[in-house]
Structures are given as C-alpha cells and as structure tokens.
C-alpha positions in Angstrom: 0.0 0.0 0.0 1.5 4.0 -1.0 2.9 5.4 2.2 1.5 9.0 2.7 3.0 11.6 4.6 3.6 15.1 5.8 6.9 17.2 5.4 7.4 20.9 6.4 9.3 23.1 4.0 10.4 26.9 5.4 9.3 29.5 3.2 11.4 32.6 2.1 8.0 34.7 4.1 9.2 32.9 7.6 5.8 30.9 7.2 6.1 26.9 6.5 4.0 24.9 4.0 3.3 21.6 4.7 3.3 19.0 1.8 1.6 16.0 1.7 3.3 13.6 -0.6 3.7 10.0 -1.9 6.2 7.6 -3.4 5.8 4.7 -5.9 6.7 1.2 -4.5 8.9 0.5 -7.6 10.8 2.7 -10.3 9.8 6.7 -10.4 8.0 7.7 -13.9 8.1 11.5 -13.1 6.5 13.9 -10.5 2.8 14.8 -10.0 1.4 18.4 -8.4 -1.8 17.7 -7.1 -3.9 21.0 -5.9 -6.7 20.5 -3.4 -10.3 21.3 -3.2 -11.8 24.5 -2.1 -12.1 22.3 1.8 -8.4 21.7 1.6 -6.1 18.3 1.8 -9.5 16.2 2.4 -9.4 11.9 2.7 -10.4 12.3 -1.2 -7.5 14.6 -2.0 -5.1 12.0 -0.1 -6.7 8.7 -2.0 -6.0 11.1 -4.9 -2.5 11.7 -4.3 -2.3 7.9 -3.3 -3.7 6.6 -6.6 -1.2 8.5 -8.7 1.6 7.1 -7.1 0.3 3.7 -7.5 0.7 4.8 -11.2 4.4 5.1 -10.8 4.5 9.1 -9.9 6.0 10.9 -7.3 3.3 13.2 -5.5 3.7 16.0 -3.8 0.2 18.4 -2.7 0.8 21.5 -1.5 -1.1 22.7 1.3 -2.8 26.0 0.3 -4.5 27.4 3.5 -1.5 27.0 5.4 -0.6 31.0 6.0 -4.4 30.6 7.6 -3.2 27.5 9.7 -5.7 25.8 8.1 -5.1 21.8 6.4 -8.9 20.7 5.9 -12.0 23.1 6.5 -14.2 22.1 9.4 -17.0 19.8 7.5 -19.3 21.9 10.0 -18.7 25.4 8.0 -21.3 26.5 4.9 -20.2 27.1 1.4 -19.9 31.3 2.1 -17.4 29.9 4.8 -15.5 28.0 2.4 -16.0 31.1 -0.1 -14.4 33.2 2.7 -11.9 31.2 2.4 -10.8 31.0 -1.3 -11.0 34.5 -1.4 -8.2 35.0 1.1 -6.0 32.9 -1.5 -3.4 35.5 -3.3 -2.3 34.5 -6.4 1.6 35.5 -6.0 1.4 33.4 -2.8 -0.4 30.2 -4.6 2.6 30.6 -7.0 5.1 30.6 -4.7 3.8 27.7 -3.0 3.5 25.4 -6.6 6.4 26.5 -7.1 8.0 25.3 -3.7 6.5 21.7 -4.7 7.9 21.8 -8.1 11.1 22.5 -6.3 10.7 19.4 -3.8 10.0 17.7 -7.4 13.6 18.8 -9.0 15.2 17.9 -6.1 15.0 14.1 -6.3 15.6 15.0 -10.1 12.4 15.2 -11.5 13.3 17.6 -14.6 10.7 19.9 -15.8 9.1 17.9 -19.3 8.5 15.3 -16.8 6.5 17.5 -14.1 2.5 17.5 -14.4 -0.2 19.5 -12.0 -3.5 18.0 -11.7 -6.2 19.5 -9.2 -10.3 19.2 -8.5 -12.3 22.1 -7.8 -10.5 24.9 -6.4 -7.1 23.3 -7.1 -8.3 22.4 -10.6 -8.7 25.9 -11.5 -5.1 26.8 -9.8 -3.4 24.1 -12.3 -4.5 25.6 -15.3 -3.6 29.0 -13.9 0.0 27.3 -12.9 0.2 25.8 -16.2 -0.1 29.2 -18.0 2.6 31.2 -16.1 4.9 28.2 -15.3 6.6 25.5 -17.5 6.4 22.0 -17.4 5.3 18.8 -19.1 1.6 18.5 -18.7 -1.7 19.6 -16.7 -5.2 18.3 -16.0 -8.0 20.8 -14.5 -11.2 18.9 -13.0 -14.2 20.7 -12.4 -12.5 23.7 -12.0 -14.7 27.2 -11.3 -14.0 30.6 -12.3 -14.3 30.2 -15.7 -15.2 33.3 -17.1 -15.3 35.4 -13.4 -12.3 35.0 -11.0 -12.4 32.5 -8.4 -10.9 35.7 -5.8 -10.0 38.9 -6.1 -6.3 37.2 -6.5 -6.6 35.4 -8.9 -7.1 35.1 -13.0 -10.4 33.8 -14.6 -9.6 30.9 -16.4 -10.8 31.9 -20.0 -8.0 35.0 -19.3 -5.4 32.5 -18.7 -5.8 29.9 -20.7 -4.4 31.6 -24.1 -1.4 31.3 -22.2 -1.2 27.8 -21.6 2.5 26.5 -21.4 1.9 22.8 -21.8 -0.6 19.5 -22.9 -3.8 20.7 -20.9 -6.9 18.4 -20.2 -9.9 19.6 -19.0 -12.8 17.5 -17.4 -16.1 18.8 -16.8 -19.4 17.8 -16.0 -22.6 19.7 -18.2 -26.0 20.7 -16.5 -27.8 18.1 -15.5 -30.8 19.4 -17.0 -28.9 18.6 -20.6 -28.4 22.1 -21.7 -24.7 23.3 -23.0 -22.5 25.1 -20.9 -21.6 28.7 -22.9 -18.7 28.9 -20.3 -17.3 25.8 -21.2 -17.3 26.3 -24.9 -15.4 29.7 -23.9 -12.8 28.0 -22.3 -12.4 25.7 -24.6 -11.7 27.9 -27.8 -9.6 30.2 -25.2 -7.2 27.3 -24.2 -7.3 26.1 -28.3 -6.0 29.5 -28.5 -2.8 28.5 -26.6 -1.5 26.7 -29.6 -0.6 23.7 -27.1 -2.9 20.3 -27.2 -5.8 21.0 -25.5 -8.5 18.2 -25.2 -11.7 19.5 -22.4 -14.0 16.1 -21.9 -17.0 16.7 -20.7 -19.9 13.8 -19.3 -23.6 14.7 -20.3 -26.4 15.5 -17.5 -23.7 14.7 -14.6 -24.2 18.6 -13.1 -20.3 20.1 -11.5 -19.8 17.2 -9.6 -20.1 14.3 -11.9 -17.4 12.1 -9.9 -20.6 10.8 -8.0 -21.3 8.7 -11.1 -19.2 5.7 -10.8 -18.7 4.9 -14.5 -17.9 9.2 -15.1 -15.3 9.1 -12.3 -13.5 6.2 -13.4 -13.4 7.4 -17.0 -12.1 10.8 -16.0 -9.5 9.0 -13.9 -8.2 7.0 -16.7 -8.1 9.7 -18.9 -6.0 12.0 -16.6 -3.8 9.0 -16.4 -3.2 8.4 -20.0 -2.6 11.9 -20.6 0.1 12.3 -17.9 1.4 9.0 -19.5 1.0 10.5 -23.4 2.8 14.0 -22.3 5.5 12.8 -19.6 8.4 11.3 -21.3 
C-alpha cells in the first residue's frame, strides 16, 4: 500500500507549508502536483495523491491554506465559509507555494518535461492557472470554477489564462444536469485552443459540476488523466 506523509518546508516569508506527498513502490515515472479542493487536503485529495503514485509518480500536494493554519476546513462550516476562504488565497502566494512543490519535485531529479499538476475544484482551477505562467510537461483541471469570473479577487479567470497555456492541458467537466450546454465551457475551450498547445476538455452529459458521483464518469475521468500524464510525460 502507497505510504502518505507530511513534510514541512520553510518558506522565504518565515511561514512553512506543509506537503503531503507520496512515493511509488517501484521505479519513479516523473512527478505529480496535485492541488486540493476548495475544503483543503480532504481523505479524497489524499486517496488522490495515493492513486497517482500507484501509477508510478512521485506526489507532492501542497497545502494552500497553510498562511491561515488551516489543512482541511471544518466539515461543519457552509459554502460562504468555504467562499471566505478562497478568497483569502493570493495569487503571488499560490505561486510561490506550486512553485515550492515543483522545487521538492527537482530535487530528487524530477526535470521539468516530466512534471504534471492535476487539481479538482479549487485546485483544478489553480493548475490551469499554474500551467499558463509556469513550465512543465503537462496539466489536467477537474471541475475547475472561475471560468469566465475570477475564483478571488487574486486570482485570473480561467478563459483569461488559458491563451497562455504553457503545456498539454486536459480539461474535465461535467454539463448541467438538466442537458443544456454550458456557454462557459465552450469559452474555455476555444480560449485554451487558443494557446497553440494540445488542449482536449472532456465533458460527461447530465452529470451537473460534480459528476465524480457517477461511478462509471469518475472512473473514465480518472483513466483519462492517467493516460494523458502518461502521453505528455516522457
């Protein structure tokens, strides 16, 4: 079973961000960046970082909220909590912390084309936005909001960013579950085309934002972010 654990890493600031990270049992394929949700390093973001080391990837996941002391949001506060929360993020900060795992990455000689970011929610947003301002091999947004409005007042709307796009980007969404077509995601799309980088956004049909609570969607998603860390990682 992937051994997951904790390191501290000081910070230029005087603060410390923790990491949570993970190793493959055999050989080392390259190095994964996973981003969190909007309620932080959650048992799903862990089983997350677990499963992709199974894959052969050394994981590292940043710990966003950690100028706010904070690892996982109390399950107990509302959404406007969480909101609060997200909007505290700066975006110089959120850089500086991807780029302290990118760093913990090229230390145990991880080079840069072989470096991917993949988050859900809140951190799927932050890996496009990483993956237009930093370089590396590949990326994978799921579910990530602030499409077309910015997430907080620190950071990018996606359809700004993505023109920018660095690297191989994968998107994967869910679409109303009434069946109607999300404009937003048909904006992002043609903005992250835009890029001139492979761009590929998957969506599944009538699965509403969080279609990961359809087993057959969540598993498909999860081999497609896979393959395309596999396709783009070399």
């Amino acid at each position: 079973m992937t051994e997951i654990r904790t390191e501290t890493v000081p910070l230029v600031d005087g603060s410390e961000l923790r990491l949570t990270v993970a190793e493959p049992v055999g050989s080392v394929r390259g190095g994964i960046v996973v981003l969190h949700e909007a309620r932080g390093v959650t048992d799903s973001v862990r089983r997350l970082v677990a499963g992709i080391a199974a894959d052969g990837w050394l994981v590292v996941a940043p710990h966003l909220y950690h100028r706010d002391g904070a690892d996982v949001l109390d399950p107990a506060e509302t959404d406007e909590q969480v909101r609060n929360q997200i909007n505290r993020l700066d975006g110089e900060q959120v850089m500086a912390d991807t780029d302290t795992a990118f760093g913990w990455l090229a230390e145990r000689s991880i080079t840069a084309d072989r470096m991917g970011v993949v988050g859900f929610d809140l951190g799927g947003s932050v890996a496009l936005l990483v993956a237009a301002k930093r370089t590396l091999g590949a990326a994978v947004t799921v579910a990530g909001g602030g499409i077309s409005s910015p997430l907080s007042e620190g950071l990018p709307s996606l359809v700004a960013a993505a023109p920018g796009l660095t690297c191989p980007w994968l998107g994967i969404y869910g679409t109303p579950a009434d069946g109607t077509t999300d404009p937003e995601l048909q904006r992002l799309s043609a903005a992250a085309e835009s890029s001139g980088v492979a761009t590929n956004l998957v969506t599944y049909p009538q699965s509403g934002y969080r279609f990961d609570a359809d087993p057959e969607a969540s598993a498909d998603a999860w081999q497609r972010m896979l393959n395309w860390f596999d396709s783009h990682l070399r």
